[in-house]
ZADREN-790310 format. One record per atom (N, C-alpha, C, O): residue number from 1; residue in one letter; atom name; x, y, z. Coordinates in Angstrom, 1 decimal. Each point is the difference from the previous one (the first is absolute). Example, Ala and Ser with C-alpha at 12.3 -4.5 7.8 and 13.67 -1.06 7.14 Angstrom:
// ZADREN-790310
{num: 1 | residu: A | atome: N | x: 13.2 | y: -5.7 | z: 7.8}
{num: 1 | residu: A | atome: CA | x: -0.9 | y: 1.2 | z: 0.0}
{num: 1 | residu: A | atome: C | x: 0.9 | y: 1.2 | z: 0.0}
{num: 1 | residu: A | atome: O | x: 1.0 | y: 0.0 | z: 0.7}
{num: 2 | residu: S | atome: N | x: -1.4 | y: 1.1 | z: -1.4}
{num: 2 | residu: S | atome: CA | x: 0.9 | y: 1.1 | z: 0.0}
{num: 2 | residu: S | atome: C | x: -0.8 | y: 1.1 | z: 0.8}
{num: 2 | residu: S | atome: O | x: 0.5 | y: 1.1 | z: 0.1}
This chain:
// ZADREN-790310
{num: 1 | residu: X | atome: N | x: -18.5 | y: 33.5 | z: -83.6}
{num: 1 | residu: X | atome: CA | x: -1.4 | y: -0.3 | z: -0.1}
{num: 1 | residu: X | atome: C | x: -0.6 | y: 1.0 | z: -1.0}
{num: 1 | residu: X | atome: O | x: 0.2 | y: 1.2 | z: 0.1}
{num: 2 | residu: X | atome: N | x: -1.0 | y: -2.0 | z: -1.0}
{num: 2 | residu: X | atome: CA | x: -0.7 | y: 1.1 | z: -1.0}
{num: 2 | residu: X | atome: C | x: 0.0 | y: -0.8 | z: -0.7}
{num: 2 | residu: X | atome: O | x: 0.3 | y: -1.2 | z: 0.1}
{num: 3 | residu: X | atome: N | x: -1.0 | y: 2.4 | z: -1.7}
{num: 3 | residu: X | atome: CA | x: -0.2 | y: -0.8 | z: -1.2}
{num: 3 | residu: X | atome: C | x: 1.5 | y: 0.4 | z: -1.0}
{num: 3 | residu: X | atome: O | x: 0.9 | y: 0.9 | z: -0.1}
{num: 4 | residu: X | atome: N | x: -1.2 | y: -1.8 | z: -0.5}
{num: 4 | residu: X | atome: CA | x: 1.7 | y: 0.3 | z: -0.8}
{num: 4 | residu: X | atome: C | x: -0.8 | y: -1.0 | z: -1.8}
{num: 4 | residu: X | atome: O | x: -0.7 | y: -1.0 | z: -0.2}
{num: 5 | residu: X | atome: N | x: 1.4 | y: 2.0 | z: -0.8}
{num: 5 | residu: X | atome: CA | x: -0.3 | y: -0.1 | z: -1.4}
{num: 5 | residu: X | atome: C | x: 1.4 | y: -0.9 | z: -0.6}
{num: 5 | residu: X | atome: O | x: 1.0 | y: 0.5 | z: -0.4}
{num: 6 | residu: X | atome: N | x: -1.3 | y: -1.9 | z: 0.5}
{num: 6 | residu: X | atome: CA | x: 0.9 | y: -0.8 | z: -1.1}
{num: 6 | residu: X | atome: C | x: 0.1 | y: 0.0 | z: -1.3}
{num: 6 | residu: X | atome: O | x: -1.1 | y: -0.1 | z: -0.6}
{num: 7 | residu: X | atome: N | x: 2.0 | y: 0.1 | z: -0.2}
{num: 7 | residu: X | atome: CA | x: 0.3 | y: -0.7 | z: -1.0}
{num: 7 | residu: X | atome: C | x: 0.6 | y: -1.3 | z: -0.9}
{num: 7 | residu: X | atome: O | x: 1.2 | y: -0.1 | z: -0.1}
{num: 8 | residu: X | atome: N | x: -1.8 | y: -0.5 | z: -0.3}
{num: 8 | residu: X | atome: CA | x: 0.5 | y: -1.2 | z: -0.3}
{num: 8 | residu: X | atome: C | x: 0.4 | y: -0.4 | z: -1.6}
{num: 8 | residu: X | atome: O | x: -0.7 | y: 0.5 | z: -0.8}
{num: 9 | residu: X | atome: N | x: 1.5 | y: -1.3 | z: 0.5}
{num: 9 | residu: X | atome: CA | x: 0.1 | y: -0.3 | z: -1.5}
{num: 9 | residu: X | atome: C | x: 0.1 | y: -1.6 | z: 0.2}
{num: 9 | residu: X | atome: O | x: 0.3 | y: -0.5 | z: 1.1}
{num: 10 | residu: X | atome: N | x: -0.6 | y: -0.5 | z: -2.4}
{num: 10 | residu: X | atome: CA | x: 0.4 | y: -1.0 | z: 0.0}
{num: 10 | residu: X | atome: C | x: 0.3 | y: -0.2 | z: -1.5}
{num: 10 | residu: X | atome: O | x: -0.8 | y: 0.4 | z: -1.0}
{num: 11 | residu: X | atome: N | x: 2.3 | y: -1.2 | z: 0.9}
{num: 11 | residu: X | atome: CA | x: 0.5 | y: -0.2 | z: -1.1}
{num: 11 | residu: X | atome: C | x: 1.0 | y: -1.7 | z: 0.4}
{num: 11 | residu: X | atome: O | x: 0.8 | y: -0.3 | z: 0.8}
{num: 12 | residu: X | atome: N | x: -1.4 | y: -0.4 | z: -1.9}
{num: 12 | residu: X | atome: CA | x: 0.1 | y: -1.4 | z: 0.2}
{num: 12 | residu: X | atome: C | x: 0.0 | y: -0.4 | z: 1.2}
{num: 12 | residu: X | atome: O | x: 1.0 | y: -0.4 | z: 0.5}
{num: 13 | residu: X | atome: N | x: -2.1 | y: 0.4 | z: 0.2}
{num: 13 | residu: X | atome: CA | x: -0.5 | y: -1.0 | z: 1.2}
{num: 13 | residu: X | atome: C | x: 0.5 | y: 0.9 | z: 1.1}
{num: 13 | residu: X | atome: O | x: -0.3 | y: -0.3 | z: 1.2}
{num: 14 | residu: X | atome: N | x: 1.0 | y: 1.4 | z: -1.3}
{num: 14 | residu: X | atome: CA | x: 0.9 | y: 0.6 | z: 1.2}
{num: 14 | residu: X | atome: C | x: -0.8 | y: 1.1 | z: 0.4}
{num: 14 | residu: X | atome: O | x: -0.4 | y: 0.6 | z: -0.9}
{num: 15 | residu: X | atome: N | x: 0.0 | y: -0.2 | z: 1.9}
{num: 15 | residu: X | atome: CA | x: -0.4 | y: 1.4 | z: 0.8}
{num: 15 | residu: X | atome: C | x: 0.7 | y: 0.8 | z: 0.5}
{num: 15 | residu: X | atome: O | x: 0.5 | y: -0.1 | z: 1.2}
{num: 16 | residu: X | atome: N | x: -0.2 | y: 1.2 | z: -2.0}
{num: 16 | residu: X | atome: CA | x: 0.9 | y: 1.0 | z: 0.6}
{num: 16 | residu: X | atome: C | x: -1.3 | y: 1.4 | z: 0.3}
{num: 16 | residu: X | atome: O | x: -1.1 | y: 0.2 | z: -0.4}
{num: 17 | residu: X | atome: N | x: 2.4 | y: 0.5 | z: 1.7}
{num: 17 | residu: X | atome: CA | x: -1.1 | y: 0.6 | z: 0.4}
{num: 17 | residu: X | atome: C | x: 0.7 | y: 1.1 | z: -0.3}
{num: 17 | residu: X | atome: O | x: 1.1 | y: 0.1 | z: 0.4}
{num: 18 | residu: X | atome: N | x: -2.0 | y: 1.0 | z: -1.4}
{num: 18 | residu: X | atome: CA | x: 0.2 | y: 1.2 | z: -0.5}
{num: 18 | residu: X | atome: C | x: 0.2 | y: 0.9 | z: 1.0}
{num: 18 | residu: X | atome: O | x: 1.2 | y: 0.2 | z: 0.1}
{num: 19 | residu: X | atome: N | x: -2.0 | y: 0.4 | z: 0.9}
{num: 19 | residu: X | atome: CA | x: 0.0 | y: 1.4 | z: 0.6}
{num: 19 | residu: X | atome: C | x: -0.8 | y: -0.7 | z: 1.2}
{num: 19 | residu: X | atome: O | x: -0.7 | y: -0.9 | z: -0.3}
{num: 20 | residu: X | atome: N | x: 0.8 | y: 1.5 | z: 1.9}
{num: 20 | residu: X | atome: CA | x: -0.7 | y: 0.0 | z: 1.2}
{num: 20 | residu: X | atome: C | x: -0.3 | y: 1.3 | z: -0.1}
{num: 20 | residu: X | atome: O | x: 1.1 | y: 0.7 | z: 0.2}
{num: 21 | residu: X | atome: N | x: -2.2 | y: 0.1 | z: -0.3}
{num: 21 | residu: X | atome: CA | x: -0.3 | y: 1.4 | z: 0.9}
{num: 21 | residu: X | atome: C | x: -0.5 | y: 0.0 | z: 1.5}
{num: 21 | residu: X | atome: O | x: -1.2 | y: -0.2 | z: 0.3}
{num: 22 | residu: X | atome: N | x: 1.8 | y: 0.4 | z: 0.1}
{num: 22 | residu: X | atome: CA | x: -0.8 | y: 0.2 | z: 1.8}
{num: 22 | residu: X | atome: C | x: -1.0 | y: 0.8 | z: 0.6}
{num: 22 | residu: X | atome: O | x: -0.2 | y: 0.4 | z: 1.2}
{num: 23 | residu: X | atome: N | x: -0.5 | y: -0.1 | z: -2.6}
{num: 23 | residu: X | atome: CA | x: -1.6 | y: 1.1 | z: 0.3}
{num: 23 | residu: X | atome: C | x: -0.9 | y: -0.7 | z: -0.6}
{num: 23 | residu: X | atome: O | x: 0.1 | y: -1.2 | z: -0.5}
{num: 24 | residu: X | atome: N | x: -1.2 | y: 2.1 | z: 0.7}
{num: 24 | residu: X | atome: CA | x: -1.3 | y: -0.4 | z: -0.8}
{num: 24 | residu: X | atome: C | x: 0.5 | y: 0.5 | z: -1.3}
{num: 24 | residu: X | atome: O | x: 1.1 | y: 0.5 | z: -0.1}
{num: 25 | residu: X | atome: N | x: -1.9 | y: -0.6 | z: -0.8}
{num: 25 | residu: X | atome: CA | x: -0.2 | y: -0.1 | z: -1.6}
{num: 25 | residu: X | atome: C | x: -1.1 | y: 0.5 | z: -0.4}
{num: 25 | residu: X | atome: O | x: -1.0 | y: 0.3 | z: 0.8}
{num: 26 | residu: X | atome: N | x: 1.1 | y: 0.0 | z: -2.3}
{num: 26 | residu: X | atome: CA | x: -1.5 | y: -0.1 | z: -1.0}
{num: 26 | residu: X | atome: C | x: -0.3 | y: -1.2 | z: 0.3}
{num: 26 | residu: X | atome: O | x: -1.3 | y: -0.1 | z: -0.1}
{num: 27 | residu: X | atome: N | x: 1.9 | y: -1.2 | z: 0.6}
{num: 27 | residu: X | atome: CA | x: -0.5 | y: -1.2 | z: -0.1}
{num: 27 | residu: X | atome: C | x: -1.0 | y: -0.3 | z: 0.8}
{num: 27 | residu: X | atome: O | x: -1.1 | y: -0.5 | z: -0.3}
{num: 28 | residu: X | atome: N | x: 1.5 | y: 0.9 | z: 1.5}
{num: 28 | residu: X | atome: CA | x: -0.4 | y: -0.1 | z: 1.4}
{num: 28 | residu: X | atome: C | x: -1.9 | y: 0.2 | z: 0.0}
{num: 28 | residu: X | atome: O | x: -0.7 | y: -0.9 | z: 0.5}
{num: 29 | residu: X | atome: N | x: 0.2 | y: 1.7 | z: -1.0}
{num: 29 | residu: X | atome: CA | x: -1.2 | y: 0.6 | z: -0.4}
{num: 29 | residu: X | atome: C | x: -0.8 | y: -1.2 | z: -1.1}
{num: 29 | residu: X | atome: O | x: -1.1 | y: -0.4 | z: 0.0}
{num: 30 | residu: X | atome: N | x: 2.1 | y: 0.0 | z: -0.9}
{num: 30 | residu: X | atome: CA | x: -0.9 | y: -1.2 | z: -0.9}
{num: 30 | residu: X | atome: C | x: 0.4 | y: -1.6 | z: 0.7}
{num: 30 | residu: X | atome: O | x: -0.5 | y: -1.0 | z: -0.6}
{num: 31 | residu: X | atome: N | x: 1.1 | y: 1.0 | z: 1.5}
{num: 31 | residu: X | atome: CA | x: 0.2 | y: -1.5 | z: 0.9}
{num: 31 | residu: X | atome: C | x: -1.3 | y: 0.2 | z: 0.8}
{num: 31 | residu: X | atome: O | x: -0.8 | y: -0.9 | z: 0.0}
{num: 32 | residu: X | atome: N | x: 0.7 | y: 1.8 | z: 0.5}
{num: 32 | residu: X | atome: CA | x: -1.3 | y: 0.1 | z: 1.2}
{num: 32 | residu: X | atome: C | x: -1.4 | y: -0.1 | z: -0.9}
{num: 32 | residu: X | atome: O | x: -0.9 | y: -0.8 | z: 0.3}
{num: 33 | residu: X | atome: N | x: 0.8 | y: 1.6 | z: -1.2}
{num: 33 | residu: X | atome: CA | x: -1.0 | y: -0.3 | z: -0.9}
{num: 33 | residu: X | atome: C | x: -0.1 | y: -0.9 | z: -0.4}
{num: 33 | residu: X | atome: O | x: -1.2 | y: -0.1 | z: -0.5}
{num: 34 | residu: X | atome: N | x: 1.9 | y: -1.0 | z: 0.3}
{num: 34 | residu: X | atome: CA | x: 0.7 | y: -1.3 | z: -0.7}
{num: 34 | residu: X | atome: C | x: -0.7 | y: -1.0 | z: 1.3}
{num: 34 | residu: X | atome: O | x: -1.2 | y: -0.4 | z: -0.1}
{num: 35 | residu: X | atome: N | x: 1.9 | y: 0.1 | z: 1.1}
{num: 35 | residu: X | atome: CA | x: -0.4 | y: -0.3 | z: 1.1}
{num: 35 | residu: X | atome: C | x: -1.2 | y: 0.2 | z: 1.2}
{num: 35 | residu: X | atome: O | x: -0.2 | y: -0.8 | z: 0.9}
{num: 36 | residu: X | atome: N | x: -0.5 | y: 1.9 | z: -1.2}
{num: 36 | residu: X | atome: CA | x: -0.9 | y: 0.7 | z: 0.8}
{num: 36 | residu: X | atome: C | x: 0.3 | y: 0.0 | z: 1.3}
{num: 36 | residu: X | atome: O | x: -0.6 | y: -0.3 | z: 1.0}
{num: 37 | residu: X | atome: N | x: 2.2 | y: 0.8 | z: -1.1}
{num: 37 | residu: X | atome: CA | x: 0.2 | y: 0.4 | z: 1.3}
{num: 37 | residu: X | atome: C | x: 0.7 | y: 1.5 | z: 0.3}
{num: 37 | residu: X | atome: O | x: 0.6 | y: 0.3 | z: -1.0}
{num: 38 | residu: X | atome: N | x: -0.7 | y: 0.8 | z: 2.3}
{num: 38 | residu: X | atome: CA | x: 0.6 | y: 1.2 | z: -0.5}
{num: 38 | residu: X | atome: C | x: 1.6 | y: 0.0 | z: 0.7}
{num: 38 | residu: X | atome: O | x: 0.4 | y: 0.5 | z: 1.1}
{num: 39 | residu: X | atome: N | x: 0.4 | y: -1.3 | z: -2.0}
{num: 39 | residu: X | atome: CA | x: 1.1 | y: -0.5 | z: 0.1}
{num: 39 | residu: X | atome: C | x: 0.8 | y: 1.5 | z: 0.4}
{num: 39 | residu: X | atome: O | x: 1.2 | y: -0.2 | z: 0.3}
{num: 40 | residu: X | atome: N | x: -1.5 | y: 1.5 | z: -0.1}
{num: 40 | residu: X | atome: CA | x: 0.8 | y: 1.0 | z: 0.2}
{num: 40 | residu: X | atome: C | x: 0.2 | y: 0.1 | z: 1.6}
{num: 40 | residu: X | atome: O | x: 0.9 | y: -0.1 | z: 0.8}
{num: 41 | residu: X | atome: N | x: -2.5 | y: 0.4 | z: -0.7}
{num: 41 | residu: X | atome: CA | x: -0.8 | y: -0.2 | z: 1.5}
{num: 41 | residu: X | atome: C | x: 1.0 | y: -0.8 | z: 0.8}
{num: 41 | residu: X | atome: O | x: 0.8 | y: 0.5 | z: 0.8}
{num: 42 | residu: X | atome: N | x: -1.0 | y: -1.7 | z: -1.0}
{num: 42 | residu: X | atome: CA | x: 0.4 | y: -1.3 | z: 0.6}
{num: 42 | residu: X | atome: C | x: 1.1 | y: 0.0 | z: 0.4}
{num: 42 | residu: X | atome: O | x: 0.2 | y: -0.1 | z: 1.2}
{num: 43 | residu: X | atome: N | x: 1.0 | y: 0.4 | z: -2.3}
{num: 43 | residu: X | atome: CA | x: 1.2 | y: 1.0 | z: 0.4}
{num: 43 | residu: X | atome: C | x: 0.4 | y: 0.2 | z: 0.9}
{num: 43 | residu: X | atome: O | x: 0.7 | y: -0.6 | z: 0.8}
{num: 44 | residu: X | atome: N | x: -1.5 | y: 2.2 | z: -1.0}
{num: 44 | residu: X | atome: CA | x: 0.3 | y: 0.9 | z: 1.2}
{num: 44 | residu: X | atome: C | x: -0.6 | y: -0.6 | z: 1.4}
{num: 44 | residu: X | atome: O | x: 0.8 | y: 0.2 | z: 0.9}
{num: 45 | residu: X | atome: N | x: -1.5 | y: -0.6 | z: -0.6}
{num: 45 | residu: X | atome: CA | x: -0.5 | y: -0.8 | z: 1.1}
{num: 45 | residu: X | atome: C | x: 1.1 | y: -0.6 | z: 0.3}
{num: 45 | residu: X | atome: O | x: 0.7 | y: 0.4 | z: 1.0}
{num: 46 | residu: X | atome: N | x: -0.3 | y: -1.2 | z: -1.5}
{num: 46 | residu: X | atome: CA | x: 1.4 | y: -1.4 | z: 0.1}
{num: 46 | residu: X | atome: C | x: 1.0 | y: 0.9 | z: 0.6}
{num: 46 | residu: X | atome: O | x: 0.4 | y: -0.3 | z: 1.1}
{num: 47 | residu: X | atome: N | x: 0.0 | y: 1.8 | z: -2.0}
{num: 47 | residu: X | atome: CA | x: 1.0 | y: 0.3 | z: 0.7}
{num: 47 | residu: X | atome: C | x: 0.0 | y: 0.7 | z: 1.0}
{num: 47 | residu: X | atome: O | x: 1.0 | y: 0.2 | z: 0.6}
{num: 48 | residu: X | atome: N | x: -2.6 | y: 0.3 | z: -0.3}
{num: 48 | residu: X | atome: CA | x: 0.2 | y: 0.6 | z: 1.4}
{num: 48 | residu: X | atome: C | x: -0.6 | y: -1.2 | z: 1.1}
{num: 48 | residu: X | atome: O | x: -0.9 | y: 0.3 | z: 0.8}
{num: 49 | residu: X | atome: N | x: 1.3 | y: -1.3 | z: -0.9}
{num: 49 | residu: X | atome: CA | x: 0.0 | y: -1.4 | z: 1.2}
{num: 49 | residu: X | atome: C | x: -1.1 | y: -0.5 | z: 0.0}
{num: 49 | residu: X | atome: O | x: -0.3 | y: -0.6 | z: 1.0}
{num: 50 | residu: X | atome: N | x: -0.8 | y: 0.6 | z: -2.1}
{num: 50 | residu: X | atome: CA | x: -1.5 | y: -0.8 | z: -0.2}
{num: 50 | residu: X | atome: C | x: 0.8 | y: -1.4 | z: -0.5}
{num: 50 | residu: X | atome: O | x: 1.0 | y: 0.2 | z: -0.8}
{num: 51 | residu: X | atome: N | x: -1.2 | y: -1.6 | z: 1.1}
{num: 51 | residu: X | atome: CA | x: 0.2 | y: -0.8 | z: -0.6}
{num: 51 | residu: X | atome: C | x: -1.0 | y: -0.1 | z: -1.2}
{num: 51 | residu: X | atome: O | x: -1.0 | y: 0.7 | z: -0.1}
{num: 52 | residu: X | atome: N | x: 1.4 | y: -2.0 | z: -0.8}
{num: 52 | residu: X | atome: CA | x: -1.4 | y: -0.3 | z: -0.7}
{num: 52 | residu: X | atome: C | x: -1.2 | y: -0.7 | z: 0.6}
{num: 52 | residu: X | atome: O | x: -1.1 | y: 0.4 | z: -0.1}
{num: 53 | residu: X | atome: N | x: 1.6 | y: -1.4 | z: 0.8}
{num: 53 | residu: X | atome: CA | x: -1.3 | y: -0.1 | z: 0.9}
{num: 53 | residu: X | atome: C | x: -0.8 | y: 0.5 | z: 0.4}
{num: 53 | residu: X | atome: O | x: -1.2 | y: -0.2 | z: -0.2}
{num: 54 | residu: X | atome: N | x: 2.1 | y: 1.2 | z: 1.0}
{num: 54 | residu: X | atome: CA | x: -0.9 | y: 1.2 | z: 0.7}
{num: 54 | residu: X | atome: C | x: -0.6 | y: 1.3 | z: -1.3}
{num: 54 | residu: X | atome: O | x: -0.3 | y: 1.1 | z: 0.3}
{num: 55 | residu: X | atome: N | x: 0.2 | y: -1.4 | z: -0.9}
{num: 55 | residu: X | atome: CA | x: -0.5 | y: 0.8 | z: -1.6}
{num: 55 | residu: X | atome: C | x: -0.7 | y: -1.4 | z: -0.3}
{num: 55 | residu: X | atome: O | x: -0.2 | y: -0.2 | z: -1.2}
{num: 56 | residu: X | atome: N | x: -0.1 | y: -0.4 | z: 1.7}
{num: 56 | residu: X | atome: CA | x: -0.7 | y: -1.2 | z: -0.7}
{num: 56 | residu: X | atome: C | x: -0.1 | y: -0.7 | z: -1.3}
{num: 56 | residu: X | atome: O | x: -0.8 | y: -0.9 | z: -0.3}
{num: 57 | residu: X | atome: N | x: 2.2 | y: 1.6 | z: -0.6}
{num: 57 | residu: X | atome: CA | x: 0.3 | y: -0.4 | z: -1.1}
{num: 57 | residu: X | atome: C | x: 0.6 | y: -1.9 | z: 0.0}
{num: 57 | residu: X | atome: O | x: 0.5 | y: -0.7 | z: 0.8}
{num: 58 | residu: X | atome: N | x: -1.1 | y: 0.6 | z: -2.0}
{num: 58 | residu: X | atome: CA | x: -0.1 | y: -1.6 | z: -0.1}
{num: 58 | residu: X | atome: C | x: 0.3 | y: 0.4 | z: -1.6}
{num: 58 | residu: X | atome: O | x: -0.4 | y: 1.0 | z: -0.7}
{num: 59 | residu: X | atome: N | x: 1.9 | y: -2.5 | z: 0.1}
{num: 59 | residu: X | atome: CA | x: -0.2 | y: 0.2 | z: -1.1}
{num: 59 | residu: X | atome: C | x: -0.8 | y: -0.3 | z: -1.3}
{num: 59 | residu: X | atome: O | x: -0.6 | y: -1.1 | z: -0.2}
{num: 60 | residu: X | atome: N | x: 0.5 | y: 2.2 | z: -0.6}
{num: 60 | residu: X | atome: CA | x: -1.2 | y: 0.2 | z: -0.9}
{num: 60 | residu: X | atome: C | x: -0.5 | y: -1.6 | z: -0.9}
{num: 60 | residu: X | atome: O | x: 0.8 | y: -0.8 | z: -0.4}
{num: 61 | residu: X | atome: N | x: -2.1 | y: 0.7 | z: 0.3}
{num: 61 | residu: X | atome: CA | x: 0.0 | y: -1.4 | z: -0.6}
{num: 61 | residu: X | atome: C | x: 0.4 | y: 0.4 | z: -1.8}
{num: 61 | residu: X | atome: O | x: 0.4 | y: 0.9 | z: -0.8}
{num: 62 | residu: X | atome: N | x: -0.7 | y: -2.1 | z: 0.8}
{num: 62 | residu: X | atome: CA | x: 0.5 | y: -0.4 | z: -1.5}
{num: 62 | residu: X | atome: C | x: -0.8 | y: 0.5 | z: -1.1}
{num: 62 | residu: X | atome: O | x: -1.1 | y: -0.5 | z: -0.1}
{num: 63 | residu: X | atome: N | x: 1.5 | y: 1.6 | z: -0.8}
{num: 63 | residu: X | atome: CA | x: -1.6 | y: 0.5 | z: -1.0}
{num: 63 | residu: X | atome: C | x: 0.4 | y: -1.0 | z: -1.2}
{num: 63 | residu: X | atome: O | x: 1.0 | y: -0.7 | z: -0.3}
{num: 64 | residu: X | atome: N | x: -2.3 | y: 0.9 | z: -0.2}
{num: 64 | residu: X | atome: CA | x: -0.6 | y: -1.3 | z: -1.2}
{num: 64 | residu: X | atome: C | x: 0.9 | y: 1.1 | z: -1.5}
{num: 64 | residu: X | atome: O | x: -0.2 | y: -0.3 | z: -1.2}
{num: 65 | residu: X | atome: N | x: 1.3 | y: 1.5 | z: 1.6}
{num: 65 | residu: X | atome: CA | x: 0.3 | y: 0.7 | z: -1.1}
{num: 65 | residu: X | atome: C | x: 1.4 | y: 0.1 | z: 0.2}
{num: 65 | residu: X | atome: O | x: 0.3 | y: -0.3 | z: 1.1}
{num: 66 | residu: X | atome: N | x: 0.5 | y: 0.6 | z: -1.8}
{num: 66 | residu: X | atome: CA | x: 1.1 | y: 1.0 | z: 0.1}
{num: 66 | residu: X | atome: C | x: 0.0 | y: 1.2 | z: -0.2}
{num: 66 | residu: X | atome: O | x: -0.8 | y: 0.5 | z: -0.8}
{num: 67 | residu: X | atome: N | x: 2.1 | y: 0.3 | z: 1.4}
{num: 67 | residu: X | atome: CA | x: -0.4 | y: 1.7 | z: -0.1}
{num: 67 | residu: X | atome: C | x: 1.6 | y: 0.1 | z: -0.7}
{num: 67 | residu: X | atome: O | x: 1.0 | y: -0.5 | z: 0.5}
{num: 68 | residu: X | atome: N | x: -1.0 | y: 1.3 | z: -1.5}
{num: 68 | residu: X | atome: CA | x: 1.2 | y: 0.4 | z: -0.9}
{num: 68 | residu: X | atome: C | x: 0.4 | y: 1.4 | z: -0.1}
{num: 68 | residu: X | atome: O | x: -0.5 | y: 0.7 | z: -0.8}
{num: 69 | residu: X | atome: N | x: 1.3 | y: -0.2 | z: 1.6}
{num: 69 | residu: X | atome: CA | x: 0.6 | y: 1.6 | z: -0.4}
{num: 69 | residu: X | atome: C | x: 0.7 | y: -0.1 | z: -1.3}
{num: 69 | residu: X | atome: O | x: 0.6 | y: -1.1 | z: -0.3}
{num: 70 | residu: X | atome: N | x: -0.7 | y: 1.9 | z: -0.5}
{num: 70 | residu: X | atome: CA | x: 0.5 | y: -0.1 | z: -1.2}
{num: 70 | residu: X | atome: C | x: 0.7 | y: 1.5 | z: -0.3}
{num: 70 | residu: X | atome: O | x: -0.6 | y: 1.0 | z: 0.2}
{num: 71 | residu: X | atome: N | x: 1.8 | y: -0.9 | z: -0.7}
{num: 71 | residu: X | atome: CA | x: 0.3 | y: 1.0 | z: -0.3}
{num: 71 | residu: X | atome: C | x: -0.4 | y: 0.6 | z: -1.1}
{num: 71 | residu: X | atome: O | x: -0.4 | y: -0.7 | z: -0.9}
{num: 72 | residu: X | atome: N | x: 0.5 | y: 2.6 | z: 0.7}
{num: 72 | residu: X | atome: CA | x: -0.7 | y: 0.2 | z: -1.3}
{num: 72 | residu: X | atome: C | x: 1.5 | y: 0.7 | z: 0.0}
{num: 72 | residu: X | atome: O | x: 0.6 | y: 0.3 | z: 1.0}
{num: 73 | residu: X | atome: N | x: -0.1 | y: 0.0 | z: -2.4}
{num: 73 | residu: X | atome: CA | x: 0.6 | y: 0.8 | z: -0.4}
{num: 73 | residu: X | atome: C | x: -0.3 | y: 1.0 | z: -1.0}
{num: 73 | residu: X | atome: O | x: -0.6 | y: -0.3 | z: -1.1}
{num: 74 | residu: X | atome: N | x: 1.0 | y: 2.0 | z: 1.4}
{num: 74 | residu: X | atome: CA | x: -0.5 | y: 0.7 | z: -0.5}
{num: 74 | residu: X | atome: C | x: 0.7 | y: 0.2 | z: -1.8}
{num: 74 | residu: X | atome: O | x: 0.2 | y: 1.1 | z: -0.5}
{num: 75 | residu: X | atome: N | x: 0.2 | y: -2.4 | z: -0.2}
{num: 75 | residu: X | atome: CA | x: 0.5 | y: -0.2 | z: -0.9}
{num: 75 | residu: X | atome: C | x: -0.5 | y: 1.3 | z: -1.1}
{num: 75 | residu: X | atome: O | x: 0.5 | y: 0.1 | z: -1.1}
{num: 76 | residu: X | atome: N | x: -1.6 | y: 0.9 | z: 1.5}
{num: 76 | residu: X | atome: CA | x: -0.8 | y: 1.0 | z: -1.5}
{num: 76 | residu: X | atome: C | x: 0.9 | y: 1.6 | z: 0.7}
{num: 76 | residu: X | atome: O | x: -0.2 | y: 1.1 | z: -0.5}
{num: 77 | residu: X | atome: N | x: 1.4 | y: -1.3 | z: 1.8}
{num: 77 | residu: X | atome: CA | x: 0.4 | y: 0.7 | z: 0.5}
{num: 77 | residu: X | atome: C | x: 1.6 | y: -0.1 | z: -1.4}
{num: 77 | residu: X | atome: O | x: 0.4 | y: 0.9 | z: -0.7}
{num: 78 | residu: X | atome: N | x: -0.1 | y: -1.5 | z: 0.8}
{num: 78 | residu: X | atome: CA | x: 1.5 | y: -0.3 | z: -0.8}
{num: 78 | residu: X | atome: C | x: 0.2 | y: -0.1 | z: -1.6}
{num: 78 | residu: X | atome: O | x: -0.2 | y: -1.1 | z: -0.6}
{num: 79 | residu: X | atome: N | x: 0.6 | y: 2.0 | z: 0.1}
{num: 79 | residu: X | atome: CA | x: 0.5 | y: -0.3 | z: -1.6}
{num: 79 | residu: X | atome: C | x: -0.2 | y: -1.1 | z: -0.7}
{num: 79 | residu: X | atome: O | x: 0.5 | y: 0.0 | z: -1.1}
């Protein structure tokens, strides 16, 4: 129980799955902002025996946006 950081790739119609981490993330912080939920909190509640119910979490509705992490690379770092 917890939050865990996927990765995924898709190449010709197929979903392969890059990496599972079994922690929180940099992500974890921009899903909850993303969501307006404090997805860390929630967590730890879960794993010390709060169900979600009993946290009263309901899943988040649908926003009229999408939210994009985007990587930067420090490309003015390298030769």
């Amino acid at each position: 129980v917890g939050l865990m950081n996927t990765q995924f790739a898709i190449q010709n119609g197929t979903i392969y799955v890059l990496e599972v981490n079994p922690r929180a993330s940099r992500t974890v912080p921009f899903v909850s902002k993303a969501i307006g939920q404090p997805l860390a909190k929630i967590a730890a509640k879960v794993m010390s025996g709060l169900s979600l119910a009993e946290q009263g979490v309901s899943p988040p509705e649908r926003r009229p946006y999408y939210s994009v992490k985007e990587s930067v690379f420090p490309f003015i770092k390298f030769p």
